[in-house]
Backbone as CSV, one residue per row, in Angstrom:
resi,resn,N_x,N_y,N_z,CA_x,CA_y,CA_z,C_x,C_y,C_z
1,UNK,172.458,-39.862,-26.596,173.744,-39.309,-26.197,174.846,-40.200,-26.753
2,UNK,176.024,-39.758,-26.579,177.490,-40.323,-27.515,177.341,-41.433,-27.156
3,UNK,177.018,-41.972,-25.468,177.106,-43.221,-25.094,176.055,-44.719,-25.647
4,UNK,175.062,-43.824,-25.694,174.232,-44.360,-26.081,173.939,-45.714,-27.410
5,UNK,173.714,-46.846,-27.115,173.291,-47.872,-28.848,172.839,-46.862,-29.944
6,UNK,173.222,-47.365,-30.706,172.030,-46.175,-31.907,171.496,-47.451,-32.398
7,UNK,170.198,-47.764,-32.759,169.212,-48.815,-33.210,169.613,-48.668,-34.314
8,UNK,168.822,-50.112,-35.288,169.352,-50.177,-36.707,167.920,-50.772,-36.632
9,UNK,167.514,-49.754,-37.784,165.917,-49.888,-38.508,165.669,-50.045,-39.492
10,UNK,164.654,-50.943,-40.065,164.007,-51.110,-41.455,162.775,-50.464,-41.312
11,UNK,162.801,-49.437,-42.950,161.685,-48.986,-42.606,161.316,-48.722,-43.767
12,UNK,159.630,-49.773,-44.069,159.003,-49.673,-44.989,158.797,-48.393,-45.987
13,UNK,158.907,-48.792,-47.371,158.214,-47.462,-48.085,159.731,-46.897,-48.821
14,UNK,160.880,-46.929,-48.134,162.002,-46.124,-48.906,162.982,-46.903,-49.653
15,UNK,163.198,-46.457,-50.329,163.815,-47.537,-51.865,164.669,-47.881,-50.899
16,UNK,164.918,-49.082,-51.734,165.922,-50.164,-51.281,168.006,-49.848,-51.250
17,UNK,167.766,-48.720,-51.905,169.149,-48.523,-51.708,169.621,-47.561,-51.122
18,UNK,168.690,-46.731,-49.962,168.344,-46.021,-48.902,169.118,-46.506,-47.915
19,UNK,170.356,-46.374,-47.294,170.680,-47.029,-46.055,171.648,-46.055,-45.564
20,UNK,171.860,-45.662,-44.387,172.582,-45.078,-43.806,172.450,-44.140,-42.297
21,UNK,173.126,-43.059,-42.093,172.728,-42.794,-40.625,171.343,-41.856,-40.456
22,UNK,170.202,-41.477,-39.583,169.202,-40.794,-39.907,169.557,-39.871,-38.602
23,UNK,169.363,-38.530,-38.241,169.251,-37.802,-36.747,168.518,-36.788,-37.257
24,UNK,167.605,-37.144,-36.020,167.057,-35.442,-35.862,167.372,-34.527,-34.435
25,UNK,168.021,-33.300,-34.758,168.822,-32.566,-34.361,168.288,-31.510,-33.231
26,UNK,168.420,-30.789,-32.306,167.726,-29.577,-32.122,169.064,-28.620,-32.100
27,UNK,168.570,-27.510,-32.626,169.915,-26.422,-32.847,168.824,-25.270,-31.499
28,UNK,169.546,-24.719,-30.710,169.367,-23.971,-29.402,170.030,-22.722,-29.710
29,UNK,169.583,-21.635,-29.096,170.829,-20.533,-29.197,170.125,-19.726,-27.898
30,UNK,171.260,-19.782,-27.168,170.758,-19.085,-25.760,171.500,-17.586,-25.695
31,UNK,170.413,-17.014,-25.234,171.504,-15.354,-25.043,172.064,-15.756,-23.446
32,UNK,173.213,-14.756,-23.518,173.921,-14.366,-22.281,173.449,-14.165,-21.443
33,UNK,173.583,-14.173,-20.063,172.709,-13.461,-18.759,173.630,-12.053,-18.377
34,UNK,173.110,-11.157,-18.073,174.448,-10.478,-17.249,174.955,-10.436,-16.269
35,UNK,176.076,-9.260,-16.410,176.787,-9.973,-15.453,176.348,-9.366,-14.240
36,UNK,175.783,-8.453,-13.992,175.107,-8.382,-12.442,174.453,-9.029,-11.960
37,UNK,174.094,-10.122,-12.355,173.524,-11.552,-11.203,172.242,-10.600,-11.023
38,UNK,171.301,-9.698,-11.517,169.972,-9.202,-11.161,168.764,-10.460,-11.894
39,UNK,168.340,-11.047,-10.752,167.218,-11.871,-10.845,166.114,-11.950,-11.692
40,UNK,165.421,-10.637,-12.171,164.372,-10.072,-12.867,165.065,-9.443,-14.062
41,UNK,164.793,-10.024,-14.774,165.043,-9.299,-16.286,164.192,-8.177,-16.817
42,UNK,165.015,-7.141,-16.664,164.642,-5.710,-17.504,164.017,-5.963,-19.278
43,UNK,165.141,-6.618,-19.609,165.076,-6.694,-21.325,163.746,-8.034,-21.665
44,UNK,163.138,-7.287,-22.407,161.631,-8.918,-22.878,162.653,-9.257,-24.384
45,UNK,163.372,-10.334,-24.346,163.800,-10.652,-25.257,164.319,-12.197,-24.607
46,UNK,163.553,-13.073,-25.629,163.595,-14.726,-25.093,164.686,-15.032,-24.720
47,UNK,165.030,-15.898,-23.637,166.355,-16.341,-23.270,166.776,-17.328,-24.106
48,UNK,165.905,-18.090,-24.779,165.920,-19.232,-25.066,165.320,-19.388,-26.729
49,UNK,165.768,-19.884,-28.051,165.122,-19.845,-29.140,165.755,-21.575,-29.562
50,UNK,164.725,-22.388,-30.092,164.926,-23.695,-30.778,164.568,-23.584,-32.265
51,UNK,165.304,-24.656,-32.984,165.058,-24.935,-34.079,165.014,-26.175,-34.527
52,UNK,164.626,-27.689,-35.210,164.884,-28.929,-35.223,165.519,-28.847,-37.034
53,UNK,166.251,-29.745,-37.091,166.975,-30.066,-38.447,167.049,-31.380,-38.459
54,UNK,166.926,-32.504,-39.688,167.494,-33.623,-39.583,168.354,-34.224,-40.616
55,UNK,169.478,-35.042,-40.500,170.153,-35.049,-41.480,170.650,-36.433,-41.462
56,UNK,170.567,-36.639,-42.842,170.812,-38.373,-43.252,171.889,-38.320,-43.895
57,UNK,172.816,-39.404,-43.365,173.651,-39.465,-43.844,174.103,-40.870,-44.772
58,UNK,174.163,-41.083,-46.194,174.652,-41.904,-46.831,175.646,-43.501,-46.128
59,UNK,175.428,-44.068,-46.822,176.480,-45.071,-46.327,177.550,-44.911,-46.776
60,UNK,178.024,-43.988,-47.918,179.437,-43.578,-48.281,179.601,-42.224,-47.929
61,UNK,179.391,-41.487,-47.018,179.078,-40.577,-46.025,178.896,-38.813,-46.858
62,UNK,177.931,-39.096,-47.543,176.904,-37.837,-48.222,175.781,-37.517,-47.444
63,UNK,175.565,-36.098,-47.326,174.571,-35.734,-46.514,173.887,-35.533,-47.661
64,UNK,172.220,-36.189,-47.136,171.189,-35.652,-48.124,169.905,-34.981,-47.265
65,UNK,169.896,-34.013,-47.579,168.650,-33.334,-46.850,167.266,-33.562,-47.121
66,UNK,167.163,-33.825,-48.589,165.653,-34.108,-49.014,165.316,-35.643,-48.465
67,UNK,166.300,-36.478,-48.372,165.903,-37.885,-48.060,165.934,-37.695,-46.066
68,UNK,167.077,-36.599,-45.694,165.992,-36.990,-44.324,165.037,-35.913,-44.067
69,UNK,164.470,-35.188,-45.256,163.182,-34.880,-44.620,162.002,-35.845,-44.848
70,UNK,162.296,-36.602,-45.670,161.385,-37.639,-46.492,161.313,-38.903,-45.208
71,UNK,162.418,-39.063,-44.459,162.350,-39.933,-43.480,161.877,-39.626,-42.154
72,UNK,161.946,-38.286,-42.097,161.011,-37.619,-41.122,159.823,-37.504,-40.726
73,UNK,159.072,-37.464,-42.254,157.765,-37.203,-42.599,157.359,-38.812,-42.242
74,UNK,158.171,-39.920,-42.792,157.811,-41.071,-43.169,157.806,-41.874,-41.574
75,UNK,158.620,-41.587,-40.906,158.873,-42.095,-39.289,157.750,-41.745,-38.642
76,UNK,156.671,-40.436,-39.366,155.249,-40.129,-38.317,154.131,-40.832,-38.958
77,UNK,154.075,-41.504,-39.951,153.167,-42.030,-40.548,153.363,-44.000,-40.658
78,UNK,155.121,-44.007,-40.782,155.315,-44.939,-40.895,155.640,-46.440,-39.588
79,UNK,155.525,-47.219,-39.281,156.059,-47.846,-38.191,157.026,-48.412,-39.133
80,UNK,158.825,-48.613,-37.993,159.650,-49.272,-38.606,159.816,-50.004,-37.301
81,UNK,160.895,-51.040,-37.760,161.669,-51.952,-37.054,162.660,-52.367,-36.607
82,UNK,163.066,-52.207,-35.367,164.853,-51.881,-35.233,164.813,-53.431,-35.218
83,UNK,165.984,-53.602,-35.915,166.459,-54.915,-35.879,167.647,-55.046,-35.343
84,UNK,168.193,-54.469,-35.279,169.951,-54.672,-34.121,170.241,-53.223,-33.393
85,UNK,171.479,-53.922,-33.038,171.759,-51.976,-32.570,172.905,-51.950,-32.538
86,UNK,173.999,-50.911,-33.137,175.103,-51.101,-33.265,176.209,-51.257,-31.425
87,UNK,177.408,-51.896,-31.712,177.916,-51.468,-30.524,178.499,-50.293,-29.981
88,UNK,178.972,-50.454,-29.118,179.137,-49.135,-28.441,180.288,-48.404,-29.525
89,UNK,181.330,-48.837,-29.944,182.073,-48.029,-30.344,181.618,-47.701,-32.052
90,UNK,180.724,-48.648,-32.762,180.143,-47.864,-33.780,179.149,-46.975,-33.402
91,UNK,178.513,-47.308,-31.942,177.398,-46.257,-32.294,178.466,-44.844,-31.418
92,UNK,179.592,-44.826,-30.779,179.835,-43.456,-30.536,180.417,-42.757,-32.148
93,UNK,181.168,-43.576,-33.079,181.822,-43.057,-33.743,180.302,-42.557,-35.239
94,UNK,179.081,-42.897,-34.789,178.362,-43.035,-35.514,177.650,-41.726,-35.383
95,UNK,177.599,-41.418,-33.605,177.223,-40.560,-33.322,178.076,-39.371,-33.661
96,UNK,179.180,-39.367,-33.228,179.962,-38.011,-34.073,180.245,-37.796,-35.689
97,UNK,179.686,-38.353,-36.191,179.889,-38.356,-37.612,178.714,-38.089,-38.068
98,UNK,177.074,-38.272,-37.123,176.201,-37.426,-37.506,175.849,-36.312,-36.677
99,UNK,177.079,-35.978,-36.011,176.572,-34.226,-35.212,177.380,-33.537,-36.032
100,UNK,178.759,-34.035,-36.756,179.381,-33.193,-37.296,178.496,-32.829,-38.641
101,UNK,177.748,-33.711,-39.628,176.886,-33.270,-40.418,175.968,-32.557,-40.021
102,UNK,174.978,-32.509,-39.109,174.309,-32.031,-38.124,174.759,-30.308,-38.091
103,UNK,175.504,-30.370,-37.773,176.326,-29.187,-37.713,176.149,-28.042,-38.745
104,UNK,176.863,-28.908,-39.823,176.765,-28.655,-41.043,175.304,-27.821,-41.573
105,UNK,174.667,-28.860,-41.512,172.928,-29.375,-42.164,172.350,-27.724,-41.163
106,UNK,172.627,-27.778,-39.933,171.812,-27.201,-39.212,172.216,-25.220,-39.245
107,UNK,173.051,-25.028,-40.165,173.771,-23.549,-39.613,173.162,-22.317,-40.244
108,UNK,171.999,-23.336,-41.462,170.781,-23.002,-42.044,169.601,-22.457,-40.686
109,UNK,169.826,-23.191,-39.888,168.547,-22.996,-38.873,168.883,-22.282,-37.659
110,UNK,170.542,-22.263,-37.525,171.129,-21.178,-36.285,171.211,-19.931,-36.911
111,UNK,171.234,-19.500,-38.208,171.314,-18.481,-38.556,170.009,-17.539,-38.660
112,UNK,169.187,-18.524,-38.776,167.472,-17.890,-38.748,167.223,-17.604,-37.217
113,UNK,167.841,-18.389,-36.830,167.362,-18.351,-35.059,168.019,-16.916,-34.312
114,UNK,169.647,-16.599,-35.138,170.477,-15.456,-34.813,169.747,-14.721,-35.116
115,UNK,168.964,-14.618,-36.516,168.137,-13.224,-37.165,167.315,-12.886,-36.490
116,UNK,166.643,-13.951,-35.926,165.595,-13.419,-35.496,165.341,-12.883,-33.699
117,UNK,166.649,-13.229,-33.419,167.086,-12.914,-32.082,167.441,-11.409,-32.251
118,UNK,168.378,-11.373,-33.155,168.338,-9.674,-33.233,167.896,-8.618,-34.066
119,UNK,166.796,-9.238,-34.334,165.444,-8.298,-34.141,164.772,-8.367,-33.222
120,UNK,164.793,-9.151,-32.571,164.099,-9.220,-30.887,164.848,-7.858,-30.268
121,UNK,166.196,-8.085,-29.963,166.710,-7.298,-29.675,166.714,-5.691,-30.256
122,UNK,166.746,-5.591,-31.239,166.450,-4.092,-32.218,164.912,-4.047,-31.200
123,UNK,164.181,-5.114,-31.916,162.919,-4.025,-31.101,162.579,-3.832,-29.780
124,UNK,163.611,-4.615,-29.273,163.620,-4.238,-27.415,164.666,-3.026,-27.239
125,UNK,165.274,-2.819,-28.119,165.961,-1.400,-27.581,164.783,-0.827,-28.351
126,UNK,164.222,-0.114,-29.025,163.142,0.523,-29.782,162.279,0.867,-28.277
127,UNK,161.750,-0.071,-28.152,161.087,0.176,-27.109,161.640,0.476,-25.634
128,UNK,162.087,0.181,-25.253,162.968,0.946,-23.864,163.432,1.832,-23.992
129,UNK,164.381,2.270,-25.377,164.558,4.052,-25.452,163.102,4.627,-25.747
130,UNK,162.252,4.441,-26.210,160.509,5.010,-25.817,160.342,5.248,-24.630
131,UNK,160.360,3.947,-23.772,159.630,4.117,-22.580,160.601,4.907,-21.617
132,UNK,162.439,5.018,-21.825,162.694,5.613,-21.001,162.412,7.176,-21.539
133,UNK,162.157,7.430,-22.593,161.569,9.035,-22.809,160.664,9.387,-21.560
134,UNK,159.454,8.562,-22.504,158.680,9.164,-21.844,158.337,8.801,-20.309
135,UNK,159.314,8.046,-19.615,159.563,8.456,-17.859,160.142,9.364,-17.831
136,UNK,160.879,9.703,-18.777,161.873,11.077,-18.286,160.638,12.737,-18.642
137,UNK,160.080,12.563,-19.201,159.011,13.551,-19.500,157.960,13.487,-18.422
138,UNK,157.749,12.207,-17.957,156.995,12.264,-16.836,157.456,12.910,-15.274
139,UNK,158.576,12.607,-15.222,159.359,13.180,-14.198,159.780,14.453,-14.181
140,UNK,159.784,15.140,-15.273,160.244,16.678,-15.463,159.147,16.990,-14.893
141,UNK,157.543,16.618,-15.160,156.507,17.348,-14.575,156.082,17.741,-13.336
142,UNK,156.995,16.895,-12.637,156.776,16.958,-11.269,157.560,18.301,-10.239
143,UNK,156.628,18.723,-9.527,156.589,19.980,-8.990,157.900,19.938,-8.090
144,UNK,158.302,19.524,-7.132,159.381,19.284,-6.148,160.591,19.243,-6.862
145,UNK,161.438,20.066,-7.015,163.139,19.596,-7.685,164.355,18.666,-6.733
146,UNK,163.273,18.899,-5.327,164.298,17.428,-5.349,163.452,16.225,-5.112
147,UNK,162.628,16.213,-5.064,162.056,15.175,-5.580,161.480,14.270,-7.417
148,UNK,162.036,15.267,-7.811,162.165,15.463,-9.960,163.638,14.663,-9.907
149,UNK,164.518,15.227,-8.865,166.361,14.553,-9.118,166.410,13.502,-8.713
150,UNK,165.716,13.156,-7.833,165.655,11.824,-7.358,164.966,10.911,-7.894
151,UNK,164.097,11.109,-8.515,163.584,10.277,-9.691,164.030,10.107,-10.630
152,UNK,164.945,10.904,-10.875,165.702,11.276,-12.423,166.565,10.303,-12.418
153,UNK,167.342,9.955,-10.886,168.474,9.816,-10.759,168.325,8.253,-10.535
154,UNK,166.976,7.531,-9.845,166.340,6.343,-10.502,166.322,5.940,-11.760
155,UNK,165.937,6.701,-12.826,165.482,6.718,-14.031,166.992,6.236,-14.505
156,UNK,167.687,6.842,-14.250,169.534,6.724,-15.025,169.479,5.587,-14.629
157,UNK,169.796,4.952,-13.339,170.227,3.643,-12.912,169.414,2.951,-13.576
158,UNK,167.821,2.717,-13.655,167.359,1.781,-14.417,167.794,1.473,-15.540
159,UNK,168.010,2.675,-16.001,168.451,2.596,-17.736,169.680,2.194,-17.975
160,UNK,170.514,2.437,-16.811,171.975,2.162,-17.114,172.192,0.252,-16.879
161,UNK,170.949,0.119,-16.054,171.507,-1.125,-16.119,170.596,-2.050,-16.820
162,UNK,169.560,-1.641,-17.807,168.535,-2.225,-19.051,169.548,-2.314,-19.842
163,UNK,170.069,-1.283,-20.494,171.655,-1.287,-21.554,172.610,-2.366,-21.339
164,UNK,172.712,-2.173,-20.398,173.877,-3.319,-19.753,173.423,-4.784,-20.047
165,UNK,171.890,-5.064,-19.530,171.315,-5.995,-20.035,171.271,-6.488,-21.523
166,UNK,170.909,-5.290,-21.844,170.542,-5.265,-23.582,171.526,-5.536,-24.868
167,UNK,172.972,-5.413,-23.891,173.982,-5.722,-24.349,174.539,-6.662,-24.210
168,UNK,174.490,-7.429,-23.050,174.710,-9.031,-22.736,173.390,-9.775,-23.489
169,UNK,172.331,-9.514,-23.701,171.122,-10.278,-24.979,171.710,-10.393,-26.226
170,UNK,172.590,-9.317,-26.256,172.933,-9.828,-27.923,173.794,-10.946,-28.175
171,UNK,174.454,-11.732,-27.452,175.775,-12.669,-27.413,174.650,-13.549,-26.853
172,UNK,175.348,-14.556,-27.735,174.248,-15.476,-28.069,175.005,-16.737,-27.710
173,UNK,174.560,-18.070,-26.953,175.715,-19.279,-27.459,174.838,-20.600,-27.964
174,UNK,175.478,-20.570,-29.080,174.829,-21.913,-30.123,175.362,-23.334,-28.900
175,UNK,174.225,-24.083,-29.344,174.006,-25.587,-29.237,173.482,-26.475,-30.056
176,UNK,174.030,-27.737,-30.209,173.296,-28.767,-31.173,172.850,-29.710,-30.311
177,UNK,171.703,-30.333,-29.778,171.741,-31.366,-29.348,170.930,-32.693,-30.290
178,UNK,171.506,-34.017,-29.983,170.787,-35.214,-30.243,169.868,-35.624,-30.168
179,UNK,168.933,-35.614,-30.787,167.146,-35.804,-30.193,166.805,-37.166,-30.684
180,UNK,167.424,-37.831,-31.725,167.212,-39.213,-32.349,168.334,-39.962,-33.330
181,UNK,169.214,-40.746,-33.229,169.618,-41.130,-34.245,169.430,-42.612,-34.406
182,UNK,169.277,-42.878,-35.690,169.352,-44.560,-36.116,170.040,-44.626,-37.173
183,UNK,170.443,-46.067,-37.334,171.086,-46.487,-38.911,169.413,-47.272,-39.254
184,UNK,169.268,-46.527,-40.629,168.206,-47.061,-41.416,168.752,-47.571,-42.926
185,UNK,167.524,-48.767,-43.049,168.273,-49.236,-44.169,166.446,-49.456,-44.918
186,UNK,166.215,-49.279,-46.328,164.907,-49.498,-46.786,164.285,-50.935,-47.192
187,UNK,165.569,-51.652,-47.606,165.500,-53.058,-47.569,166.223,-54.077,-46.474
188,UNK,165.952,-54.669,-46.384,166.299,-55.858,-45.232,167.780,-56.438,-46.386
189,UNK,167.629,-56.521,-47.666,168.780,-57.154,-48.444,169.767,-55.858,-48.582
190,UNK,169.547,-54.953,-48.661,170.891,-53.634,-48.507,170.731,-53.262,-47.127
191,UNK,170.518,-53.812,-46.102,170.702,-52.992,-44.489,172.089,-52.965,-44.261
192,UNK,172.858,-53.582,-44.690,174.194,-53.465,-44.468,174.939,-53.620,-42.530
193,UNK,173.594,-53.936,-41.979,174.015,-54.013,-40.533,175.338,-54.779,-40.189
């Protein structure tokens, strides 16, 4: 979090003129709830979709994506070594300078997360205008007309308020959160700490 030290690591294996900020990111995108406060959700469409991104940032402040996936890969195989940790006011100003890249880096991975949310959604209306058919075909069959209207008249309210649902799923609200950041440097003689 903003408050938080950010560690300063050496970490074997990456050229020596490798130094700068490293985060790995999670990008979130939550749908809406509606607004009738109804407990049980009508609509099957995830409340909740994640994505992780990480983004390194230069010591003359260039984002490079291939070097923090390379430090990503290298942090699960590799052991490094924090050797200091910045203070509080480099590591807040350290920290907003890699969410705003973050940001950046990540709109690649909120946009896949949007796509694929609404196709969730496409195929949850697909299917609920199905299923409310065929309740409504099921209910015509029934012998009693007022007992057919009164089912019918169930059938509307459900549906009227699945829609309602189905329409608060599509509004979506993005999040980035902080899952790791360090200043990494590949040599101990360019760490620049």
């Amino acid at each position: 979090s903003p408050g938080q030290p950010v560690p300063c690591v050496l970490m074997p294996g990456l050229p020596g003129d490798v130094s700068g900020l490293w985060g790995l990111f999670e990008v979130r995108l939550q749908r809406t709830a509606c607004q009738t406060g109804s407990p049980s959700s009508l609509v099957q469409v995830p409340q909740l979709r994640r994505g992780y991104v990480s983004a390194f940032i230069s010591s003359d402040g260039k984002l490079f994506i291939p070097t923090s996936r390379h430090i990503w890969d290298a942090l699960q195989n590799t052991p490094c070594t924090i050797v200091d940790v910045l203070n509080q006011d480099a590591s807040q100003q350290a920290h907003a300078q890699a969410l705003a890249v973050a940001e950046q880096a990540g709109q690649t991975v909120f946009n896949e997360l949007r796509q694929e949310h609404l196709d969730a959604v496409l195929r949850e209306r697909e299917r609920g205008e199905s299923a409310f058919r065929a309740r409504r075909k099921t209910i015509e069959r029934v012998g009693l007309p007022k007992v057919r209207r009164h089912r019918m008249q169930e059938c509307d309210a459900d549906e009227k308020a699945w829609y309602e649902e189905l329409e608060a799923a599509q509004k979506v609200v993005p999040e980035i959160r902080t899952l790791l950041l360090m200043r990494i440097a590949g040599d101990i003689n360019n760490a620049g700490f």
